[in-house]
C-alpha positions in Angstrom: 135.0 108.1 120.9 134.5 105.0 122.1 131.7 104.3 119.1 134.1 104.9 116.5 136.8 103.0 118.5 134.3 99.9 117.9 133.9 100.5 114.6 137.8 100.4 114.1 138.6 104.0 114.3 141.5 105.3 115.9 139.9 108.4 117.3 141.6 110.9 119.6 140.4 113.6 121.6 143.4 116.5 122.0 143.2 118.6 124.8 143.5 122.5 123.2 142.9 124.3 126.5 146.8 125.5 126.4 145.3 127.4 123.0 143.4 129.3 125.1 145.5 130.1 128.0 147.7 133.0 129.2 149.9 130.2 131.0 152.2 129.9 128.3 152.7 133.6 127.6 150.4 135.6 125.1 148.5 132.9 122.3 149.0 133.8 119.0 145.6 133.0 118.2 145.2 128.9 116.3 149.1 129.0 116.4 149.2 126.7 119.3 146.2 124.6 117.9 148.9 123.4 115.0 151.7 123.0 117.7 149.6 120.9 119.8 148.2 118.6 117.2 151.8 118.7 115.5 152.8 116.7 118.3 149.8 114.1 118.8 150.0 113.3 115.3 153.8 112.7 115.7 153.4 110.4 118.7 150.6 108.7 117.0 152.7 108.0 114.4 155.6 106.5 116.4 153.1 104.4 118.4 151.8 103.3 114.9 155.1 102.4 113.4 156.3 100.2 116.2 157.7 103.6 118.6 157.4 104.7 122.3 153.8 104.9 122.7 152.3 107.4 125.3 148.7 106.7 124.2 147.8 103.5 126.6 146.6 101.5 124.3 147.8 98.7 121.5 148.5 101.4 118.6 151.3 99.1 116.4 150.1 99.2 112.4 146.7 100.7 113.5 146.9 103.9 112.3 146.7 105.0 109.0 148.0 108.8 108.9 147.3 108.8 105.3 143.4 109.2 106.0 143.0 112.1 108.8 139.9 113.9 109.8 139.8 116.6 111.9 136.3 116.9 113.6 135.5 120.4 115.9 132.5 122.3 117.2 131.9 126.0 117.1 135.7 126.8 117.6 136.9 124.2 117.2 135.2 123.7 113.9 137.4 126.8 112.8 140.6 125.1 114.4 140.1 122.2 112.2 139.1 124.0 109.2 142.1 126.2 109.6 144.3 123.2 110.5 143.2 121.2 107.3 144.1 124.8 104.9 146.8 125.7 106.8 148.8 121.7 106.5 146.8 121.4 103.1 145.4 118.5 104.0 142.5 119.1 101.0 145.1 118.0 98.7 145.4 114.7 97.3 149.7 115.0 97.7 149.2 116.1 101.4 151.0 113.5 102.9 154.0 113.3 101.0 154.5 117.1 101.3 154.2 116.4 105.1 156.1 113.3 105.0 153.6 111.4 107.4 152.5 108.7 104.7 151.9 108.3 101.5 148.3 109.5 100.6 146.2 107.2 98.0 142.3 108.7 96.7 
């Protein structure tokens, strides 16, 4: 994180454990993966456009939401495979369906 923070990244690291815990009720399996990362990319936006921030750090016109990557391993390469179909985030009108940004190839 904190290499791709130097190189002017804004990388964040979401905690999915509630994904994979009973504490919540019975997980619908990856259907609190999009819920959680629904929400972190919402706050990250806020804290982008000037908005409450809850990230601790200077966020204001940092983050570009219209160039997203979603990075996992083993599991949580298929989280972020399914997130990317499921949002369809492979397509070049992604964000304007999503409304987070316009999205420019």
């Amino acid at each position: 994180m904190r290499q791709l923070a130097a190189q002017s990244y804004v990388a964040l690291s979401i905690n999915i454990n509630a994904e994979y815990t009973f504490g919540f009720g019975e997980p619908v399996p990856i259907e609190r993966l999009g819920q959680l990362v629904d929400l972190h990319l919402k706050d990250l936006a806020a804290a982008s456009s000037g908005g409450e921030n809850k990230f601790g750090v200077k966020l204001q016109g940092r983050a570009d939401l219209s160039r997203l990557v979603f990075i996992g391993h083993s599991q949580g390469g298929e989280g972020a495979y399914w997130l990317t179909k499921k949002s369809a985030l492979d397509t070049p009108d992604s964000f304007n369906n999503m409304d987070m940004g316009r999205y420019t190839a």
